[in-house]
C-alpha positions as CSV (number, residue, x, y, z in Angstrom):
1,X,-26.5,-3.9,25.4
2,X,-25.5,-2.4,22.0
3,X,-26.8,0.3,21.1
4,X,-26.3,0.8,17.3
5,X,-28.0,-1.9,15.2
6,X,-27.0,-2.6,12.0
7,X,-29.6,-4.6,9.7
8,X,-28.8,-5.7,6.4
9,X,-29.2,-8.8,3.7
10,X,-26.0,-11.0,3.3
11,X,-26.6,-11.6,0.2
12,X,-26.9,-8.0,-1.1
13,X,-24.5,-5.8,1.1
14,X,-22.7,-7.8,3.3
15,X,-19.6,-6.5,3.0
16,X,-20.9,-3.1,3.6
17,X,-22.5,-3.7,6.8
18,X,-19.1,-4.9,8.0
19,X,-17.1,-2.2,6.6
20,X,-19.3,0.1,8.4
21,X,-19.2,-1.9,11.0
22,X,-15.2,-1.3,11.2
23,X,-15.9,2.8,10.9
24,X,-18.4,2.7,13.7
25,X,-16.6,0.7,16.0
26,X,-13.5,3.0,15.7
27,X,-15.2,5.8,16.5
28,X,-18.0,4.7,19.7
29,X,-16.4,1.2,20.1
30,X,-17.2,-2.3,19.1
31,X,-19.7,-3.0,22.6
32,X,-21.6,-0.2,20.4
33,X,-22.5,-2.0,17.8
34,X,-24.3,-5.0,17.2
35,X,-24.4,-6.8,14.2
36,X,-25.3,-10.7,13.7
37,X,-22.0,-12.3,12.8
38,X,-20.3,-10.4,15.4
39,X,-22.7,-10.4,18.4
40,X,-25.2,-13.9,17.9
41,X,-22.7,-16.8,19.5
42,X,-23.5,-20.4,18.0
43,X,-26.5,-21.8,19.7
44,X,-27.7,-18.6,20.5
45,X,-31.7,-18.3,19.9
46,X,-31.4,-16.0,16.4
47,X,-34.7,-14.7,16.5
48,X,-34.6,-13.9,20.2
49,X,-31.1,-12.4,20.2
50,X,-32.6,-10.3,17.4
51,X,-35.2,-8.9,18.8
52,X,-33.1,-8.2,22.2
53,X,-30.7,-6.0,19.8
54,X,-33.6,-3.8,18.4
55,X,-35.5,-3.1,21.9
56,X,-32.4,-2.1,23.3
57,X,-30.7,0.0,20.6
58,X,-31.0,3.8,20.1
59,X,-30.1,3.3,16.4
60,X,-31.3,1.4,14.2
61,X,-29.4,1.3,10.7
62,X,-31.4,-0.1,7.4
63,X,-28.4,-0.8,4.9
64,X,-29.8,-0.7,1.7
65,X,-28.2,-2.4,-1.7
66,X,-29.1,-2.6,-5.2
67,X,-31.4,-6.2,-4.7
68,X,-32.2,-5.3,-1.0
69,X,-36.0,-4.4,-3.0
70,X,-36.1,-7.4,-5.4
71,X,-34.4,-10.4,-3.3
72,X,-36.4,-13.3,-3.9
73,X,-37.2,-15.8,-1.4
74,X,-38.9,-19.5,-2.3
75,X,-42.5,-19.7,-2.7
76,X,-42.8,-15.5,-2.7
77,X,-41.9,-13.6,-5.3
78,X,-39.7,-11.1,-2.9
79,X,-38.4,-11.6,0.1
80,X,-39.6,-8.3,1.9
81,X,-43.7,-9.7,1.2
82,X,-42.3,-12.9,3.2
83,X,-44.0,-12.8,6.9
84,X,-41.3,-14.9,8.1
85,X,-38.5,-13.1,6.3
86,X,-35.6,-11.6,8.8
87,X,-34.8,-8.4,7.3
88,X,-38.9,-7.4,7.0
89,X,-39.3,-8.2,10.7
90,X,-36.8,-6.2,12.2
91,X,-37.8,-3.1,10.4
92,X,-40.8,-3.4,11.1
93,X,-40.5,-4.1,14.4
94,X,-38.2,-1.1,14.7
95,X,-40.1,1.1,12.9
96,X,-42.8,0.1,15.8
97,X,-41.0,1.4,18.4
98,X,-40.5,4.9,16.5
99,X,-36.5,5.1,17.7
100,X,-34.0,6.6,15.0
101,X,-34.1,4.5,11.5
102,X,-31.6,5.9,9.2
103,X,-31.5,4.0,5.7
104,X,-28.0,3.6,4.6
105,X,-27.9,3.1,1.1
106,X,-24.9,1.5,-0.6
107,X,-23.9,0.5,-4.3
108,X,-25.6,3.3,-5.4
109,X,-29.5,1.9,-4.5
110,X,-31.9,4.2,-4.4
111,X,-34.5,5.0,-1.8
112,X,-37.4,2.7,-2.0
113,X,-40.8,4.2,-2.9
114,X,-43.7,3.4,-0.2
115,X,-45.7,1.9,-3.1
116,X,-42.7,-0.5,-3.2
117,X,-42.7,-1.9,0.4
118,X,-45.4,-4.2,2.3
119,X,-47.4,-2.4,4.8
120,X,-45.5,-2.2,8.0
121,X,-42.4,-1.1,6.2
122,X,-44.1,2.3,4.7
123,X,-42.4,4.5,7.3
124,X,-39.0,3.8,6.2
125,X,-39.7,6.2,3.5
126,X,-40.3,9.0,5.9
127,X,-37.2,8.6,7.0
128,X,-34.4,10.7,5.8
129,X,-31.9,8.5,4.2
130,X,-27.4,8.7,3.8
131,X,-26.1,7.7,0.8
132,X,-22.2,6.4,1.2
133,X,-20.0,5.3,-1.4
134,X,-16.3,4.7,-2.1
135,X,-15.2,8.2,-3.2
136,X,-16.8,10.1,-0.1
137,X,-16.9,7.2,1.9
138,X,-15.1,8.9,5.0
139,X,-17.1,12.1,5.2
140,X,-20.6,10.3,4.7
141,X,-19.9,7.8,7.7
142,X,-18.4,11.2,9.2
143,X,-21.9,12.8,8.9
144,X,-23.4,9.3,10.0
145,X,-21.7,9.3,13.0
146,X,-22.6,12.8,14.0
147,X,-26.2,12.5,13.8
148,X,-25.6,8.7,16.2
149,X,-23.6,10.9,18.7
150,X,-27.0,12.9,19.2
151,X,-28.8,9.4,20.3
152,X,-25.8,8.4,22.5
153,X,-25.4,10.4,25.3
154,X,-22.3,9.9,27.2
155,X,-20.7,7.7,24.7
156,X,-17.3,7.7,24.9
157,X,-16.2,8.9,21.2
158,X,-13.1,7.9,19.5
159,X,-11.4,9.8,16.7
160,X,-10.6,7.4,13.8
161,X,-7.5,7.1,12.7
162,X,-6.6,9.3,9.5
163,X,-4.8,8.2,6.5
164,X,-2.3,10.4,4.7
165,X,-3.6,12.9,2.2
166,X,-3.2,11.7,-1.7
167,X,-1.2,14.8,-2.1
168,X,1.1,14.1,0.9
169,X,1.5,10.5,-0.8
170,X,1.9,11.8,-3.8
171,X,5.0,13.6,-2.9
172,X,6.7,11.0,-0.4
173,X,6.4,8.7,-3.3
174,X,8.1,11.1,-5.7
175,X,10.9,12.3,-2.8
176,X,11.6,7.8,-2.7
177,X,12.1,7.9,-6.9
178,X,14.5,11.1,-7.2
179,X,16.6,9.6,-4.0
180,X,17.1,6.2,-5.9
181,X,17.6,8.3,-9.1
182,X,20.5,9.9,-7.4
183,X,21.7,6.9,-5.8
184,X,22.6,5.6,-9.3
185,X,23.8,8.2,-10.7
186,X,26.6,8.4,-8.2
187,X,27.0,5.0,-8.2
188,X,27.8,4.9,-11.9
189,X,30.0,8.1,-11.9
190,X,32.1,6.5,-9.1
191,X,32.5,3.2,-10.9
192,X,33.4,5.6,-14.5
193,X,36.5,7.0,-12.5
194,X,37.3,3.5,-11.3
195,X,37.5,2.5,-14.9
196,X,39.2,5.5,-16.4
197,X,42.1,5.2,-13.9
198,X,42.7,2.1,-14.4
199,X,43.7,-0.7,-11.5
200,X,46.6,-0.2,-9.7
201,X,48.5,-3.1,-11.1
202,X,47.5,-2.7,-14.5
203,X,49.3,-2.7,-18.0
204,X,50.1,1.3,-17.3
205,X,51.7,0.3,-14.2
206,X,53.5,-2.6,-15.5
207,X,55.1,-0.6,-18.1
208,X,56.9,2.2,-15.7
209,X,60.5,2.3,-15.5
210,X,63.0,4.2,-12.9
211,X,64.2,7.3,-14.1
212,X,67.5,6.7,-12.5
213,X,70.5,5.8,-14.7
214,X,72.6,2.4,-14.2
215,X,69.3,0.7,-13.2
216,X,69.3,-2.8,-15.3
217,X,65.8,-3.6,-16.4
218,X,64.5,-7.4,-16.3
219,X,65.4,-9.3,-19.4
220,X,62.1,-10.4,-19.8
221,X,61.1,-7.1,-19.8
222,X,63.7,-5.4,-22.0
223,X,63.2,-8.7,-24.6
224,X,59.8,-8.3,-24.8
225,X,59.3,-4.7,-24.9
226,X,62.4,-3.9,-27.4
227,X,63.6,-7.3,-28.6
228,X,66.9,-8.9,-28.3
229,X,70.2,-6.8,-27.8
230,X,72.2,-8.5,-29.9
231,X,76.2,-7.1,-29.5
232,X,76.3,-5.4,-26.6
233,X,79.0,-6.0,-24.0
234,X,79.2,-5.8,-20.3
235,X,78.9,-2.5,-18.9
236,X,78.3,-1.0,-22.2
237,X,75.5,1.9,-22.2
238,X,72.8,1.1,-24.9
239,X,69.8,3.3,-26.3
240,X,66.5,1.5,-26.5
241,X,62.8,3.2,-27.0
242,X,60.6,1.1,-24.2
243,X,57.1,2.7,-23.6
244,X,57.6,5.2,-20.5
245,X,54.1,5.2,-18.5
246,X,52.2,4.1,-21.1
247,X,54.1,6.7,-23.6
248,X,55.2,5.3,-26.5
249,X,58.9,6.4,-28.1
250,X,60.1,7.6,-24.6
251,X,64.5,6.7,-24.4
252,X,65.8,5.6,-21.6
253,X,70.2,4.6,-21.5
254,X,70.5,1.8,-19.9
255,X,73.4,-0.4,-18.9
256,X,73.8,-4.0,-19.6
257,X,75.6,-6.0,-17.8
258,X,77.0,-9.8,-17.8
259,X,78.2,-10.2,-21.3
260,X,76.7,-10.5,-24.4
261,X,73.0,-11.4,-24.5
């Protein structure tokens, strides 16, 4: 049987109960707790299974929201004066059997005051009570589980797992940003050079010439570059200014060959 009970209203801290339903079972295991949604089957006896859970556990944990107090019911002006209310009766009937109630209060509730509760819930408020809330969430259920561990001998105790610190995020996050901030600065630089330099087939390119002397350039080259060369004869050496390299006013003597152009 389980042996950490964990009571609560569904309507005012449900999803409380199951979060610390989560921590607990991470830490003593999930046969360790019961809870109703988790351990009542459908067609179970709810009343039955109930009080099955409370005579067996060691623990009994009270979770406590901000309308656990003031939750109405039909025909009673709270639910906890009810007689046939769920929540009342298993208190009480832990309370009864004197084992380890802890209130667990959530949402920021405070205490109830014994003036406050029907007669068989009074002892709930000599009962010391833990408070846990998002901020110090771990360490409270921490300290929770410390004071269960005294009730639960030879429990097998898990470690929970731990998430990173905030600082240790904090920095992997900012290590991620610089390393694509570099990325694209290199990225850029390379494709700067690429641009500067120009392709290889370019107009740089297409405008080199051979040094060598007695090389004949292509008409369509020479024509458009320096315009017609009108007079020459074959084998005559002419001076023309072509850009050199990109250089403009560079001379090169060529020779013309093949008659007059």
């Amino acid at each position: 049987m389980s042996r950490i009970f964990i009571c609560y209203r569904r309507d005012d801290a449900s999803g409380h109960a199951g979060r610390l339903r989560d921590a607990l079972s991470a830490r003593f295991g999930a046969h360790e707790i019961f809870r109703d949604l988790d351990t009542i089957g459908p067609g179970d006896d709810f009343v039955r299974a109930m009080s099955a859970g409370i005579d067996s556990c060691a623990v009994f944990l009270a979770v406590i929201g901000r309308r656990w107090l003031t939750a109405e019911s039909p025909g009673s002006p709270r639910r906890l004066d009810d007689p046939d209310d769920h929540v009342r009766n298993e208190l009480a009937r832990a309370l009864a059997r004197q084992c380890r109630v802890i209130p667990v209060l959530v949402q920021g509730a405070a205490m109830p005051r014994a003036g406050d509760l029907p007669e068989p819930l009074k002892g709930l408020t000599a009962r010391n009570a833990i408070a846990l809330d998002d901020e110090g969430w771990d360490s409270a259920v921490e300290r929770l589980a410390a004071a269960i561990r005294r009730e639960l001998p030879g429990a097998a105790v898990t470690a929970p797992p731990r998430s990173a610190p905030y600082v240790g995020r904090r920095y992997a996050v900012a290590a991620l940003v610089a390393a694509v901030v570099i990325a694209a600065v290199v990225f850029l630089t390379r494709g700067r050079s690429r641009d500067a330099s120009g392709p290889p087939n370019g107009p740089g390119a297409d405008a080199q010439l051979p040094a060598a002397a007695g090389t004949v350039a292509p008409a369509s080259k020479a024509t458009a570059t320096s315009g017609p060369a009108t007079g020459a004869t074959a084998g005559q050496q002419t001076a023309v200014t072509l850009p050199a390299g990109g250089r403009q006013g560079s001379r090169f003597d060529i020779t013309i060959e093949g008659g007059a152009c």
